[in-house]
N, C-alpha and C positions, 0 to 999 in steps of 0.2 A: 080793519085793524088786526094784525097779527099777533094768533096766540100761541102759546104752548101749549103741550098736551094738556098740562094742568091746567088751562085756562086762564094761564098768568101773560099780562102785555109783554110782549119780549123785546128788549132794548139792546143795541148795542153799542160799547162805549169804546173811543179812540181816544190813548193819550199821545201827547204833544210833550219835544221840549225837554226838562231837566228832570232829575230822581225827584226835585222835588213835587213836581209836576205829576208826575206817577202814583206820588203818596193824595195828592187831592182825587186823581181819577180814581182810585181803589178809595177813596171816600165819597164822592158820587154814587160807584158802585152799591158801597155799605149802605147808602142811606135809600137807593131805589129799591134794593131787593129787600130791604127791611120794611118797605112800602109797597111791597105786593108786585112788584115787578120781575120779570124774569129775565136775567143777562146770557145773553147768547154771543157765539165767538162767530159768528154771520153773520154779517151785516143786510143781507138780503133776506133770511131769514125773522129783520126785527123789525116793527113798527113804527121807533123811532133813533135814531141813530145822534148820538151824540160826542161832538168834537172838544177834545179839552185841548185849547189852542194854547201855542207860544206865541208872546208877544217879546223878545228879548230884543233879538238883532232883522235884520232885513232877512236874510236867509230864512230866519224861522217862521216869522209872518208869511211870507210867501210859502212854504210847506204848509202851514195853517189854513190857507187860503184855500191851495189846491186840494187839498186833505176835505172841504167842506163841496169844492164842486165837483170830486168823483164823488161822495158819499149822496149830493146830489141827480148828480146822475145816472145812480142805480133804478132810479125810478119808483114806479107802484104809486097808487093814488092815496094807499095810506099808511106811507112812510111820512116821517118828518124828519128834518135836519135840525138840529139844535147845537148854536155854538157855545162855548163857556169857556172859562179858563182867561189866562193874561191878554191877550190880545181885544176876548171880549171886555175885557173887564178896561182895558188901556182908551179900545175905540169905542165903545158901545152902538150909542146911533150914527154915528158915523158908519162904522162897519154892517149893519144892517142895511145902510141906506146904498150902499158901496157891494153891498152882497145880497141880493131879493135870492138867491138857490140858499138862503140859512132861513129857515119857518121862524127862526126866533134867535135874539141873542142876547147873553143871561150873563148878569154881572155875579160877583162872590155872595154879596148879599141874598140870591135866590137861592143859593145851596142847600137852606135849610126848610127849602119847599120845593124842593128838585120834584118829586114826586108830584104834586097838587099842579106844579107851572106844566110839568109834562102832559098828563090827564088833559088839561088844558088846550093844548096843542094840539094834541092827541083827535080832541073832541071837536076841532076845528077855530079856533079860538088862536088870536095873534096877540102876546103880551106886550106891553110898552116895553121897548128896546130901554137896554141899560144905560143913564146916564153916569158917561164917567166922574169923579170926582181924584182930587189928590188926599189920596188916604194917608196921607203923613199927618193930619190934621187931626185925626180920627179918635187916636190910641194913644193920651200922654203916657211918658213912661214912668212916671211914681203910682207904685203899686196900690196906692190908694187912690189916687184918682182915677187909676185903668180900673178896679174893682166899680168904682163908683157910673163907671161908663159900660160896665158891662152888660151885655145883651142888645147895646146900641147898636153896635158894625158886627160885621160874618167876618170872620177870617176862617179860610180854608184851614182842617186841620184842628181848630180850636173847640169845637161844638159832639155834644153827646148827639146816638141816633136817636130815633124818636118813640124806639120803644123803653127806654130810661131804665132797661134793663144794667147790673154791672157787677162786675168780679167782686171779691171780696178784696181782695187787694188794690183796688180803683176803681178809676172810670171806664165804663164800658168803652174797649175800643169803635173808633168810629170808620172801622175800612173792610170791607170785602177783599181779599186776595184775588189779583187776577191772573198768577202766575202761579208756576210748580216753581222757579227758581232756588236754590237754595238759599240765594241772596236775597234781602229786600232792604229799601232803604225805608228808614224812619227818621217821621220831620219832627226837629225837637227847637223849633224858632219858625216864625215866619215874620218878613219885611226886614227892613236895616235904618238904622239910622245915619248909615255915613254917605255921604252927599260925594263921593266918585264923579266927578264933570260929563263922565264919557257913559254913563247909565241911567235907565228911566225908572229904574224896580221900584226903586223908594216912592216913586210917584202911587204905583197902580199896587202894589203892594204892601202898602204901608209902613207903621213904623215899628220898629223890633220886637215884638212878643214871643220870649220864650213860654213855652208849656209848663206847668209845674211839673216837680220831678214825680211824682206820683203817677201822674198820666200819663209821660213817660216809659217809665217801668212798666205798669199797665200793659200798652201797646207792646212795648219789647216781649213781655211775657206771653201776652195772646200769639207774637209773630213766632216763636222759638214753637207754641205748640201747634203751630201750623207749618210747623217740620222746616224751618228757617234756620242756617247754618250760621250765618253771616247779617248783621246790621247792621247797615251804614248810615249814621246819624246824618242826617243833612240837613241844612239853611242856607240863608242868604249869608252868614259869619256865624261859622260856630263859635269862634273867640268870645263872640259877648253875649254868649246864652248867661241867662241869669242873670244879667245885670238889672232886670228891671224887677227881680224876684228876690233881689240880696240873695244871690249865690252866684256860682259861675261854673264853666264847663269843666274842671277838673271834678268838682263835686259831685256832679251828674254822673258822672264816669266811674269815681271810688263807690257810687251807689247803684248803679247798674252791673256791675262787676261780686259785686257782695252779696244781688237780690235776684239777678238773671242767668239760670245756666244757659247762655249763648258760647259760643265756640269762639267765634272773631267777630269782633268790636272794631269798627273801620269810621273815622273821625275826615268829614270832607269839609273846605272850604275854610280853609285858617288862614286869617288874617295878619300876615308876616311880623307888621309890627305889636302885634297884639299877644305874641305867643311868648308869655308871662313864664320864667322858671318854674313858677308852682307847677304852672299846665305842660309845659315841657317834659317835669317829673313823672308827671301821672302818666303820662304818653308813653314814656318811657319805660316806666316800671312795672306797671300794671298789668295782671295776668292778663290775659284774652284782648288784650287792647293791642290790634299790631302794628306794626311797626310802621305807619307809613305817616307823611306828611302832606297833604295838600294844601300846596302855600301858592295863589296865584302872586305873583311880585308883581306883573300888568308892565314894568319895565326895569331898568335898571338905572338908567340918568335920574338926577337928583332934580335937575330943572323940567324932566319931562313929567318925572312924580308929583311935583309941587304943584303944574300945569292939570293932573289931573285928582288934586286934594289926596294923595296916597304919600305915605312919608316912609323915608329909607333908603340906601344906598345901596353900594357894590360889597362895600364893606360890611355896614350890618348884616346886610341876607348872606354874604358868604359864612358871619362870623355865625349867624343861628345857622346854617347846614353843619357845620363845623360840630357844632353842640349836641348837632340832634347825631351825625355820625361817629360823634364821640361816646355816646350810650347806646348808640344801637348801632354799630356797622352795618347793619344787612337792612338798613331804612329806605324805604321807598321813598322818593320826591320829587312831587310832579309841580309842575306850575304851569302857568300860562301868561302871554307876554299879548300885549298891542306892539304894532309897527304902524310908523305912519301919523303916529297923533299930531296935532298939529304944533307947528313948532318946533316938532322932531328935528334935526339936523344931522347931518352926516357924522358929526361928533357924537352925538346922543347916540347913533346907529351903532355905532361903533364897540360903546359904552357896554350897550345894551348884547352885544356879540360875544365881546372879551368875558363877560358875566357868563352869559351862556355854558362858554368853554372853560371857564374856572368852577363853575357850579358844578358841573357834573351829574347832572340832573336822569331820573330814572325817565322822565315823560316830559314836555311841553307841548301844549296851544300855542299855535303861532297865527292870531289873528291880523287881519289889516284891517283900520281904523275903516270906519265911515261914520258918516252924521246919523246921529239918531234923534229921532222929534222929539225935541223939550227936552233935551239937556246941555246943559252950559256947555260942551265941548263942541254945538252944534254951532255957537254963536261966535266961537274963539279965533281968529285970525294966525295964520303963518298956516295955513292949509297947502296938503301936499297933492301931487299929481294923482289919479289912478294907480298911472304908469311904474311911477315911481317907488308907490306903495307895491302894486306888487313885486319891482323888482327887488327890494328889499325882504317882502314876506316869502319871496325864492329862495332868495341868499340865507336868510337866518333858517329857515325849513331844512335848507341841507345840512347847515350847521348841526340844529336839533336831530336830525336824524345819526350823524356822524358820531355825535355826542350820547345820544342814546344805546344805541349798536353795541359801544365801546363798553360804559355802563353795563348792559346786557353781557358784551361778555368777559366780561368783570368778575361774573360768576359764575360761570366754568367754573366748578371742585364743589361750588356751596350746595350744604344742605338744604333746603327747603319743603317747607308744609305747602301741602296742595290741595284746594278745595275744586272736587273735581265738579265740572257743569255739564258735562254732554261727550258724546260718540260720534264721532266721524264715521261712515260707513268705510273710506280708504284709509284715514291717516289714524285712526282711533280715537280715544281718550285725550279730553282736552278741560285745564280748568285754570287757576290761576294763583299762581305763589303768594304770602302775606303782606307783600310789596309792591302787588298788583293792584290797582282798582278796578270796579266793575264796565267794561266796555272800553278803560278810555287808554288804559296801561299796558296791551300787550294780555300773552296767554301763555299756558306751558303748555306741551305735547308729552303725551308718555306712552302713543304707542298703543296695540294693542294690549287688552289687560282683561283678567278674569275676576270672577266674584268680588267686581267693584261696582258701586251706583254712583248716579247723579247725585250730589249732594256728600259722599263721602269726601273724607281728612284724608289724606296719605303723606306722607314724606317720598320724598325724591332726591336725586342727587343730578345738580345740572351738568350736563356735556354738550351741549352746543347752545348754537342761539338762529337766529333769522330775522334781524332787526333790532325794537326791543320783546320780539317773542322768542321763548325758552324752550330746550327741548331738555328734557331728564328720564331718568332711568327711576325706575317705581325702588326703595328701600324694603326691606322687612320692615 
């Protein structure tokens, strides 16, 4: 078994998949090193090496998978592989039985024995593989009855470490940082309650639990002193944080904004029809909150919406861009679209394009449909080619691109705040405007630059572009 100098087991952990995903591996982290383990960024250097998989789409399963037989095939007689995360949690014994190079695979529920199940493994010991269940079942949403159930079911994200140590302002956060980033995202919901035809989350995820806002803040405040410029609130719908706490995500926000000095406050995952004028205001007005919208629409046909339980038109989503660009012009808006769903039509395609190019969108996902196991869109009839699916996720890609570009440079002349992330050794200084998201939205360039860091604010002024990435000149 390999140690550290200190004589601590040294573990190394691999995340998988979405920010949200992120935020559970930086709580695996928290809860092993709290338990006498030591995290190393080597994987051949640790004893047991552990995969927080995605379970969303086929593409990410298959990265999960191979993510578990190179980690396997590092070798050493006292290494173990250990998988966890959505995909365990989706297939459980299945997936062990499917993958003999994983020593073990660990549903949500072992999270809060991550340590003791390790040792375990560690010491040669095989744990009964995780049997799945549908955790929508789990978690009523009347805040009495979820009190009354608590400590029944784990949800990632919900649970103190186990030394019950905690700030005086809340609850001890439960996450090890595994990044320098200036950004980090923080989860303030986990699971969903709305039944989308074409998604399994609800299944292996559960059903919607927001955090109270105390723990909340809590976390934001621990992440700001661990030199965090930027939190990006994520869930599966941030629209309906708090509905199951009598409050909602506007509230969250005039309270985080009052009690945290964070810099940018970055809101992912809004549920188009769900984005209520209160929360539009807050969005809108609120210091440090910027300005961006993440609204996936998933389509724009009203019969393709209905097909997949999502509700809304051409009309309505144009008339909320309209709203949000009417308080903020300089608003980021990204979304992401399916192509292909079934039933889709050439009119729907259509539909769905014209939208596109009247939106004007700062970003989109242009996915193509496929079947996912155990969701009603698996079972639905008027199924399209391959072929055909791609040729349309071509067609609307260039679209999105054309439409982007334009967007981009749209803003030639604007001022913009820059959180810078990193140095190019040729092109310089690279980070990203308040309109940008993390990873998925494009980057500004500025060039070589003096007496600035990773993690600093600067303003710029944009002069060119290269897709939807920016280039600007550094301001006083």
């Amino acid at each position: 078994m390999r140690e550290s100098a200190g004589g601590k087991v040294a573990v190394h952990l691999i995340g998988l998949g979405c920010a949200r995903n992120d935020v559970d591996t930086e709580e695996l982290a928290g809860r092993l090193s709290a338990d006498g383990f030591e995290l190393t960024d080597d994987p051949r250097a640790a004893s047991a090496i552990v995969v927080n998989t995605c379970g969303f789409i086929e593409a990410a399963k298959k990265d999960s998978i191979d993510t578990i037989l190179d980690a396997a095939d590092l070798g050493g007689p006292k290494k173990a592989v250990v998988a966890v995360g959505c995909l365990a949690e989706r297939y459980g014994a299945e997936l062990a039985q499917a993958l003999p190079e994983a020593d073990a695979v660990l549903g949500f529920d072992d999270y809060p024995d991550i340590a003791d199940r390790l040792r375990f493994i560690l010491a040669g010991g095989r744990p009964a593989s995780h049997q799945p269940r549908d955790r929508r079942s789990l978690l009523p949403l009347a805040p009495a009855a979820r009190q009354a159930r608590s400590g029944q079911v784990t949800v990632p994200g919900h649970l103190s470490l186990p030394d019950g140590t905690a700030p005086a302002s809340g609850p001890r956060p439960i996450r090890k940082r595994l990044s320098t980033a200036p950004s980090a995202p923080l989860k303030i919901a986990s699971g969903c309650d709305r039944r989308c035809t074409f998604c399994a989350i609800p299944a292996f995820r559960g059903s919607y639990l927001s955090r109270p806002i105390a723990e909340v803040v809590a976390e934001a405040e621990w992440l700001v002193g661990e030199g965090v410029r930027e939190l990006v609130l994520v869930s599966e719908n941030s629209t309906g944080y708090g509905k199951d706490l009598g409050s909602n995500l506007e509230t969250l926000l005039t309270e985080m904004v009052g009690a945290v000095p964070i810099d940018w406050l970055r809101v992912s995952y809004l549920q188009p029809a769900e984005v209520r004028p209160s929360l539009l205001e807050a969005m809108i007005t609120l210091p440090g909150v910027v300005p961006y919208f993440d609204l996936p629409f998933q389509h724009a046909s009203p019969p393709v919406l209905r097909r997949m339980r999502r509700f809304g038109d051409p009309e309505s989503f144009l008339d909320l861009i309209e709203r949000i660009r009417d308080g903020r012009p300089q608003a980021g808006i990204r979304s992401n679209v399916i192509v292909g769903f079934p039933g889709e039509t050439a009119e729907d395609f259509e539909i769905l394009c014209e939208f596109i190019a009247a939106a004007n969108l700062d970003a989109v996902g242009v996915f193509g449909y496929s079947d996912e196991e155990g969701t009603e869109a698996s079972g639905l009839g008027g199924k399209l080619s391959p072929e055909l699916i791609s040729e349309r996720v071509d067609r609307l890609s260039s679209l999105v691109d054309e439409v982007s570009a334009q967007r981009a440079e749209d803003r030639i002349g604007e001022r913009v705040q820059i959180l810078l992330e990193g140095r190019d050794s040729t092109d310089g200084w690279f980070g990203r405007a308040a309109h940008q998201g993390p990873e998925t939205d494009g980057h500004v360039s500025l060039g070589q630059l003096v007496g600035v860091g990773s993690g600093d604010l600067v303003w710029g002024r944009v002069t060119g572009t290269d897709g939807v990435d920016l280039v600007a000149d550094l301001e006083d």
